[in-house]
C-alpha positions in Angstrom: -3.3 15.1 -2.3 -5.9 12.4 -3.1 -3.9 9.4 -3.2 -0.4 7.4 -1.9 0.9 7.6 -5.0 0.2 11.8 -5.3 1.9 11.7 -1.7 4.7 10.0 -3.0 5.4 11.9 -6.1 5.5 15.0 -3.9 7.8 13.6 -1.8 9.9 12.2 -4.9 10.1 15.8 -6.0 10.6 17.8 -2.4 13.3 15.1 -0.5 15.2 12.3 -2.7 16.5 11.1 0.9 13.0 10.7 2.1 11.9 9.0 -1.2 15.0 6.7 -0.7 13.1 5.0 2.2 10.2 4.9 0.8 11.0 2.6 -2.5 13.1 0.4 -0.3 10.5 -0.1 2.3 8.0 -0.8 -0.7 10.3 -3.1 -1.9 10.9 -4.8 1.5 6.9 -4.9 1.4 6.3 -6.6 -1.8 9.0 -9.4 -0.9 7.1 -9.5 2.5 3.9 -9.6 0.8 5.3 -12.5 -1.9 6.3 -14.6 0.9 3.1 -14.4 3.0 1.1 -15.2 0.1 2.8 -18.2 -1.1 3.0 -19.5 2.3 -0.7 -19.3 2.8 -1.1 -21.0 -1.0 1.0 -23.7 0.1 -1.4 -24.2 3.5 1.8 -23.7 5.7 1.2 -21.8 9.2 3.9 -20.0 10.7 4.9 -22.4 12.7 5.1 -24.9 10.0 7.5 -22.8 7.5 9.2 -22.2 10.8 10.3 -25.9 11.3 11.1 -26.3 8.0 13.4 -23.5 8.0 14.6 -24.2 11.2 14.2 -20.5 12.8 11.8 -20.1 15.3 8.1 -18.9 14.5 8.6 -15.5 16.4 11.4 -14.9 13.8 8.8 -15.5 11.0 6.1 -13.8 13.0 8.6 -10.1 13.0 9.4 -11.2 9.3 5.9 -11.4 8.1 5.2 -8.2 10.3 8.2 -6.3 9.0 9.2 -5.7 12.6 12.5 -7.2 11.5 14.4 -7.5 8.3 15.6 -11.1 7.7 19.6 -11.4 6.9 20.3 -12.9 3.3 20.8 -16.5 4.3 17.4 -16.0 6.6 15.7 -14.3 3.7 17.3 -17.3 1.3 16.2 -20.0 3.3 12.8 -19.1 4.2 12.2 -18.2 0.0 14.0 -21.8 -0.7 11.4 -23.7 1.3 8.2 -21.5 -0.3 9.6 -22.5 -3.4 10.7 -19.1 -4.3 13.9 -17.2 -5.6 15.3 -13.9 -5.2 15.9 -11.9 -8.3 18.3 -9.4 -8.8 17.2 -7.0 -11.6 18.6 -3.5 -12.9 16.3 -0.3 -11.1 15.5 2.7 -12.5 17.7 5.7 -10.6 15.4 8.3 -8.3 16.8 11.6 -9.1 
C-alpha cells in the first residue's frame, strides 16, 4: 500500500467496524482543522477564543489537539464566536 487512502480502502473492504472509526475521526479532524484555521485567520490565540467562550484555554488546547471531544453546546459556542456554523448534511452509508 502506497498511500492513506490505499490503507483505508483496504480497511473499508476487510473491517466496516474499523472503517467506522476511521470516517468519524476524519470527520472530528476536519471540524478540528476548520476551527484552528479560522481562529488563526481571525488573529485570535488560544487564550483569546478562550475568554470569549468563556472555557478555559486548556479546554481549547485538548480541543484543538483532539485529546478531547467538545460537547455540543462546547463545540456550538466555540464555532459561534469563530463565526462558524455546524452543518448537518445527508452521508453516504459504508457498507
Amino acid at each position: 500500500m502506497k498511500t492513506w487512502d490505499d490503507y483505508k480502502n483496504h480497511v473499508f473492504d476487510v473491517d466496516p467496524e474499523i472503517a467506522k472509526d476511521i470516517k468519524e475521526t476524519e470527520e472530528i479532524a476536519a471540524i478540528v482543522s476548520a476551527m484552528i484555521e479560522k481562529r488563526k485567520a481571525l488573529g485570535l490565540t488560544q487564550r483569546d477564543l478562550a475568554a470569549m467562550c468563556k472555557i478555559p484555554q486548556s479546554s481549547v488546547a485538548r480541543i484543538e489537539s483532539c485529546k478531547t471531544t467538545p460537547n455540543l453546546g462546547t463545540l456550538l459556542n466555540i464555532l459561534h464566536q469563530l463565526g462558524l456554523t455546524l452543518t448537518v448534511a445527508q452521508r453516504e452509508q459504508i457498507p
